[in-house]
N, C-alpha and C positions, 0 to 999 in steps of 0.2 A: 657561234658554237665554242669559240675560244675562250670568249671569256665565260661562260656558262662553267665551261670544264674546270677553269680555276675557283672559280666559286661552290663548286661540288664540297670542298672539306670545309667551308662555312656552314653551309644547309646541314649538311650532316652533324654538326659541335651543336649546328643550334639545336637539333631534332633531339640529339643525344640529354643536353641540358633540359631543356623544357620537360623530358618524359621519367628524368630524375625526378622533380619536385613533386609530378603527380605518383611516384614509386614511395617517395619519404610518406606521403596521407594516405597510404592504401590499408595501414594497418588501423587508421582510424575507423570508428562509428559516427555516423549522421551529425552525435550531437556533440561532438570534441570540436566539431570544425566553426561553432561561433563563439566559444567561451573566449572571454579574456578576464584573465582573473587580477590582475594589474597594469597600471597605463606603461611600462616596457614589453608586455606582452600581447602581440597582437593576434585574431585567430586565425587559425591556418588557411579558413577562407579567403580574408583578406588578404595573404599571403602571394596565395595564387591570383587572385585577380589586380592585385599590385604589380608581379610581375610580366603579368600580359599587356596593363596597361603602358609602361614604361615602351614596350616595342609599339605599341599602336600611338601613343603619343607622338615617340621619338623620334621610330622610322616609319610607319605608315601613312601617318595624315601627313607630314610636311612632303615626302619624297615618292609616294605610290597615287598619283591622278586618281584612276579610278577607283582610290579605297573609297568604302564607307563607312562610317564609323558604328559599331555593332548596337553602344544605347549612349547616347552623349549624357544622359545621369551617371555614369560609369566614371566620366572624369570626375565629379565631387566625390565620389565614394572611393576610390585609389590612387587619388594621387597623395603621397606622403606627407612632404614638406615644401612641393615646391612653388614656393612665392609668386615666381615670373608663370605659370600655368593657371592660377587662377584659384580660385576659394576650395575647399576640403571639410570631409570630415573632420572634426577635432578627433586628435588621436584616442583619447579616451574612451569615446565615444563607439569603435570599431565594432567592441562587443555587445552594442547594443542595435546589431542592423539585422534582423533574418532574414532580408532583402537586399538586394539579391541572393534566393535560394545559393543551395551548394551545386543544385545543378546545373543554375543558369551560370554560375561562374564556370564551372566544368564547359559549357559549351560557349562559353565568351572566347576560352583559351583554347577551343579544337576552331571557330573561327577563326582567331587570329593565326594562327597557326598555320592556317590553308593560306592564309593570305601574306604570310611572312614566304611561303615556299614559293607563290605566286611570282612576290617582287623579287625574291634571289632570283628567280630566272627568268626575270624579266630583263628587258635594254634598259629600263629605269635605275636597275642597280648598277654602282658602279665602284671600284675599286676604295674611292674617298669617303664611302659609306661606310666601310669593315671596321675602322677605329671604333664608329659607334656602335653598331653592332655586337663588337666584341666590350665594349662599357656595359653595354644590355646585358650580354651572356656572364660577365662576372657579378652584375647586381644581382642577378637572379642563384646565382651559386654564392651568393652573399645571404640571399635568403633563403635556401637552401638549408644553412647552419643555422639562422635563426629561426626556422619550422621546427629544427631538433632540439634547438635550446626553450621556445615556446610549448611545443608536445610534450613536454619531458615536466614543466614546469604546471601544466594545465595536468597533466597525470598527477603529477607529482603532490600535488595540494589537493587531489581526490581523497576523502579519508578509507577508501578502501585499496587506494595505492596499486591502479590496474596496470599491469605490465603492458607497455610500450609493443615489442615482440618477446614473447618467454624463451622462445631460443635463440635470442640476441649471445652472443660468443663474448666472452669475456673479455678483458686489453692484459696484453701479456706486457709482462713485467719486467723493467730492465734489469739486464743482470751484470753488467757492468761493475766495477769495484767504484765504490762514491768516493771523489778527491774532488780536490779544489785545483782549475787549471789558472797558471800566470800568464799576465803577455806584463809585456814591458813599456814603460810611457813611449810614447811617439804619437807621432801620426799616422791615421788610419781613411782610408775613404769610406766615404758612407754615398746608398742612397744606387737607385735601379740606374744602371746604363747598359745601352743592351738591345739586343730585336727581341719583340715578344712583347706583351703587355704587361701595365704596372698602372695605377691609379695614378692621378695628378699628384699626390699628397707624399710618393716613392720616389717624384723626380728631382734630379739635380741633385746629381753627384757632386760630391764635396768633400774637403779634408778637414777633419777634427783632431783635436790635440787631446790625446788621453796619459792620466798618469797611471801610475804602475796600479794594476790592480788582481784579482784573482775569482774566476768565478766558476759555479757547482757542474760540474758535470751531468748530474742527477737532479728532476725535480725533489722538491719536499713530497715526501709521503702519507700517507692517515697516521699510520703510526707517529709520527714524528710531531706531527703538529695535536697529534690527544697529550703528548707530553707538554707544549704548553699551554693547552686547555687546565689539563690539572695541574698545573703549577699557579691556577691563577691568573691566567694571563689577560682573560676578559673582566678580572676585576684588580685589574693593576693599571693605573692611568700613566704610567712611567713610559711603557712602553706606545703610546697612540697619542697620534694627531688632536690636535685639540679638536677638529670636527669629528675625527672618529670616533672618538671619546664620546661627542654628544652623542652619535649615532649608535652608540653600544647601549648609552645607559637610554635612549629614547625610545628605541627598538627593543631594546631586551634581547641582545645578540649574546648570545654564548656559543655556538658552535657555527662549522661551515653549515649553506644551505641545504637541503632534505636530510639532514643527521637527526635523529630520535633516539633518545636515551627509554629504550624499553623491559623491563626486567632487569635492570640493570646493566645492559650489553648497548653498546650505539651499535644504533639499523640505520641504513641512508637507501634513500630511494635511487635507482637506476633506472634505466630504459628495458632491465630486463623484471621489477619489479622491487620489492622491498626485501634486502639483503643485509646479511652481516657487516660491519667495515669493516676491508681487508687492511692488515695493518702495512701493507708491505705495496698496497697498490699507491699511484702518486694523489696527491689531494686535489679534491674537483670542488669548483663551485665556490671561490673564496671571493672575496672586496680586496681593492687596494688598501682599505685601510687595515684589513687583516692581515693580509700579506705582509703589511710594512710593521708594524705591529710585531710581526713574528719573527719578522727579521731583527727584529732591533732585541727580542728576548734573547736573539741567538748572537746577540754579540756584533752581528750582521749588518748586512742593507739590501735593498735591491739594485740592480745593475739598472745604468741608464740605457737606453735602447743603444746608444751608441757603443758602449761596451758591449752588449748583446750580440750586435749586425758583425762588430769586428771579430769576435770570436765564436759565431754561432757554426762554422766550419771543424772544429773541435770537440763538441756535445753532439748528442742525436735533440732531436726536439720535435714536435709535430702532436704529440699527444693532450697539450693544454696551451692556450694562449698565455703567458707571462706577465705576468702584472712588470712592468718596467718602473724607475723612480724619476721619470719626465714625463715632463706636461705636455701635451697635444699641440703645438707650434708648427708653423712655417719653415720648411728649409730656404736656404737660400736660393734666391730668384724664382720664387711659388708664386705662382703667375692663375686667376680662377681664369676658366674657360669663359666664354662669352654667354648671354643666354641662361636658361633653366640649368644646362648640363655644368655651369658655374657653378652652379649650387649645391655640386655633389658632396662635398669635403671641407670646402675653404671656411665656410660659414661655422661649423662645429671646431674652430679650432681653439677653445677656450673652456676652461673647466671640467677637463677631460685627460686622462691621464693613458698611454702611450701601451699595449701591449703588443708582445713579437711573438711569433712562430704562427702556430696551426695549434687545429686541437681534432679529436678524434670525429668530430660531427664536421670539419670542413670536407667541403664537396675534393675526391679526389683534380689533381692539377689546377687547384685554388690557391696552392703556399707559395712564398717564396722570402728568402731570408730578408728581402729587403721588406716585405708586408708590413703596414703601419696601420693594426687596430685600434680602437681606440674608445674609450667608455668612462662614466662617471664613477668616481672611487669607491661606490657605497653600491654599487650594481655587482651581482656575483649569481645572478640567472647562468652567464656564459657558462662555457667549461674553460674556466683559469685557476691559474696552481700559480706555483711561488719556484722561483732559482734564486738561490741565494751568492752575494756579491758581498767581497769587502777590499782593501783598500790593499794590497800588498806594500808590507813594511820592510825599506829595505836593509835595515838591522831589526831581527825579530827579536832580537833580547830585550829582557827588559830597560825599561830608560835608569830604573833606580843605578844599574851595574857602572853609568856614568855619571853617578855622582860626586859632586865639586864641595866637599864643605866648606873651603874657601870663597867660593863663591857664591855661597849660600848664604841671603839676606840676613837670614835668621843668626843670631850667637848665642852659645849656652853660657858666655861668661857678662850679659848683659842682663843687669838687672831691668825688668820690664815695666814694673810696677814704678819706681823712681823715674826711668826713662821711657815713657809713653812715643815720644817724638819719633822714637827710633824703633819701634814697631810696626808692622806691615801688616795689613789684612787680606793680604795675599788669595788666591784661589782655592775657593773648598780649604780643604783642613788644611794646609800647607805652615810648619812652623811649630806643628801642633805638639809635637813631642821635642823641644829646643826652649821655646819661652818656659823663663823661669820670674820671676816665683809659681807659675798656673800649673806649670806643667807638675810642681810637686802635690800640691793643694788640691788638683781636678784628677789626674792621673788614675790616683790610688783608691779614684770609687768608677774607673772603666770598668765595666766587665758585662760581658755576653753570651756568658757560657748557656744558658737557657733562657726561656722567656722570661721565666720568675726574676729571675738575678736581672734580665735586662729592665724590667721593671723597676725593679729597685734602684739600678743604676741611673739609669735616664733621668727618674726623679730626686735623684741627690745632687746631680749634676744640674737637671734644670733650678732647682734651689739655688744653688751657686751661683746660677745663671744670672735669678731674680736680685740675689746678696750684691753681686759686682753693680749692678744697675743701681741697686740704691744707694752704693757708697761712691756712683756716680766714675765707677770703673769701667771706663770701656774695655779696653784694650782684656779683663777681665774675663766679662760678658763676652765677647769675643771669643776668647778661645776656648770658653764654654760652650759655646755654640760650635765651636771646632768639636771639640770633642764629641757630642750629639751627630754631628754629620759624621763623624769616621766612627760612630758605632754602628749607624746604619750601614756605612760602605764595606768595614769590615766583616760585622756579621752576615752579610750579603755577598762578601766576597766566600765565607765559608758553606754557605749555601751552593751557591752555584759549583766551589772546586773542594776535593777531599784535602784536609788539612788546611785550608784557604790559601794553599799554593798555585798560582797561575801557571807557573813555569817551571819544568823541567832542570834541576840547574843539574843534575850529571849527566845528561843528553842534549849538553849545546842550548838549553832553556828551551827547548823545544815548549811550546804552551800546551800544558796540560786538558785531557777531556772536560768540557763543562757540564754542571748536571749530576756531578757525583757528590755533592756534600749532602753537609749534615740538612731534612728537612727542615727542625727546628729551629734553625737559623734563620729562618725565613721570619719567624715573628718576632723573636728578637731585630731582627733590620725593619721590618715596622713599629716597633714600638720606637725604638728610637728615632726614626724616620717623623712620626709623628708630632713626639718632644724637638727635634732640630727644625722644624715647620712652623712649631710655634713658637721655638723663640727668634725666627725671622721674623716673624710676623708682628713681634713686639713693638709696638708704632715708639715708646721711650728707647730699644734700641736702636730702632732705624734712624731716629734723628739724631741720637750720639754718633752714629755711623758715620751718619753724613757729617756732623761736625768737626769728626776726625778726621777725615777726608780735608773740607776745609782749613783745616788747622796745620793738617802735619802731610797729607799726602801728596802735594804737589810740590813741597820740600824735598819731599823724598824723591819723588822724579825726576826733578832734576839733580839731587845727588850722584843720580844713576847714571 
């Protein structure tokens, strides 16, 4: 009886959990429960009878005598992924089974059920069982949130857009003032130690070396991220991974997932139906490769999970999983378990990138800050949003305010054009307004006050471009090409700030709001952008390039 009695709040976590999952499908009809309308989405059939199998696998045929197994075709139909158990459906394939009905799975799961209550109070169960047990109880509130992400997703691509539950409650919205929090470089520990459960993949606590950095308090919002939708953002390659890139232009990606530009208004599908975007609610539904994307518009980045863990005590979080900017890897001494139950984590840790927190569809007492999610960068079924991260600078002024012109390669009293040797082709524009004779000759046709003029300009300079090349003038060409690059960087920089001032200078240089200049600026730094493209691309300058290189640059290194 003693041990019975301690196993009482086991039986009970599990009765609790199992009669959740069949509460999430109760709002469904007959025929929601086999659809899968993509191979990440499974149906919610499947769902439930995946997670019954998992205990009747795990704990009932190895460790309950007299179990019997309810239909032994039930193992090739739910088991997932695991190798060491034997052959499977192919994943694809799920949505294509109406066999097992919905009802025989319903009563797969009220069997098993009878027979998991059996073996908790039976002499067979015993203390050294509850680890997996409770593996059970977290997979199954792992899928849990994937019913909600699946349902929502199978509604979702309904073209009549049927609401989930109509008086599903809205998520209330943070009201918090949005800043950026610092920590300072040091070491931080990472990683679950502790009673209570955590996945294999949360273990092994360890100390990391972080530098100084600073990160949002606040997820990003709809509103926030339509600002760089209409700025272009999905048709700017500047900003995205060279795979995202594909994925944008392969897909035909332009907005988060269920967003519809209808009458002119974006509508995005919810769980309570097809609604407005709230511009002020946080954004659901994004790819790593957006996230990262939109970070990098913003000047930004994303935080590594490690910066994340260390200062997630700071933020509220719990409302979206986080797209992090680390890859899915092993902590130190990540040990797979032995068996099938190996194969829970250790196997996926490749080509998958790291999200932290919770989100509003995790089953409640499912988070915890050490939680390591984890998905391909081009999946955005989940519910994940974007914190933004950047580097905390520890003089925020700008760097021009410490400039050396003594120690500046460049000299205005050198003539460039006689003395090539002593030239530098230094980084981006650098030099660009100091060489003479170019700077007099190339200078006096900069200008970008509009697109028109930027047009004009780009193409008087790229002539001079073409003139320097044929008179076999590098050093020329060169700063022609300089100039081409700082018309885009310039007109770019008046774009993004009013005035094209970054900095504050009678408030300490404080940096100025991004986002306020001129929009016209924007095509002027493509036009130019365009012209400084192609005259890199000029295969007669590149090998002058390198010849100068050859000739004169490693002279100059060691001068240095």
């Amino acid at each position: 009886m003693e041990t019975i009695t301690k196993l009482k709040p086991i039986l009970r976590k599990f009765m609790d959990v199992r009669s959740r999952s069949e509460e999430i499908c109760q709002p469904l009809e007959i025929e929601d429960y086999v659809l899968q309308p993509i191979v990440d989405v499974s149906p919610p059939k499947w769902h439930l009878g995946h997670t019954t199998w998992f205990f009747e696998t795990f704990i009932l045929v190895p460790n309950f005598p007299s179990y019997e197994v309810f239909d032994p075709q039930y193992n090739f139909v739910f088991n997932s992924y695991y190798e060491t158990i034997g052959a499977r459906v192919i994943r694809t394939d799920r949505g294509n089974l109406s066999r097992p009905s919905v009802s025989d799975v319903y009563r797969y799961r009220k069997y098993v059920d009878g027979k998991m209550a059996e073996f908790l109070n039976s002499h067979h169960m015993t203390h050294s069982i509850i680890p997996l047990i409770e593996l059970g109880l977290n997979h199954e509130q792992q899928h849990q949130e994937l019913l909600m992400t699946d349902i929502k997703y199978i509604l979702g691509h309904n073209p009549l857009f049927p609401a989930y539950k109509k008086d599903r409650k809205k998520e209330t919205k943070t009201s918090d003032e949005k800043r950026m929090l610092h920590f300072s470089e040091g070491i931080y520990e990472i990683g679950f130690e502790g009673p209570g459960f955590c996945f294999d993949n949360e273990m092994g606590k360890h100390k990391v070396y972080l530098n100084d950095f600073a990160i949002s308090n606040h997820l990003v919002t709809n509103g926030e991220y339509l600002e760089f939708m209409e700025a272009g953002g999905y048709s700017d390659f500047r900003y995205w991974h060279a795979d995202g890139w594909n994925w944008v232009k392969e897909n035909s990606i332009k907005s988060p997932l269920y967003w519809h530009k209808i009458d002119g208004r974006w509508m995005h599908y919810t769980l309570g139906g097809l609604q407005e975007v709230d511009a002020d609610e946080e954004l659901c539904h994004i790819s790593f490769y957006e996230a990262s994307a939109y970070a990098a518009w913003k000047g930004m980045r994303l935080p590594t999970e490690q910066e994340w863990e260390a200062a997630s005590s700071c933020f509220s979080w719990g409302k979206r999983w986080e797209w992090t900017n680390s890859a899915y890897l092993p902590y130190p001494g990540f040990k797979k378990e032995p068996g099938a139950v190996g194969e829970y984590n250790g196997k996926f840790m490749i080509n998958q990138m790291v999200l932290r927190g919770a989100s509003v569809a995790t089953p409640p007492g499912h988070s915890r800050f050490t939680y390591r999610n984890f998905f391909q960068p081009e999946l955005k079924w989940q519910f994940t949003g974007i914190r933004l991260a950047k580097q905390k600078m520890k003089n925020q002024k700008p760097s021009y305010l410490n400039f050396d012109s003594d120690k500046y390669f460049w000299k205005p009293d050198i003539d460039y054009r006689k003395h090539p040797e002593k030239y530098k082709v230094g980084k981006g524009e650098q030099g660009v307004l100091i060489c003479e004779p170019y700077k007099s000759e190339i200078g006096k046709y900069w200008r970008f006050k509009d697109p028109d003029v930027a047009v004009e300009s780009s193409a008087k300079i790229f002539e001079l471009f073409n003139e320097y090349l044929d008179h076999n003038d590098f050093v020329g060409a060169d700063m022609a090409r300089k100039y081409l690059q700082m018309g885009f960087t310039r007109a770019r920089r008046y774009f993004n700030y009013k005035s094209g001032r970054k900095y504050d200078a009678e408030n300490n240089y404080k940096p100025l709001q991004r986002g306020t200049g001129d929009p016209e600026k924007e095509k002027s730094a493509d036009i130019f952008f365009r012209k400084w493209k192609q005259a890199e691309a000029n295969p007669q300058y590149a090998q002058m390039k390198k010849n100068w290189k050859e000739n004169f640059g490693q002279k100059i290194l060691m001068q240095q």
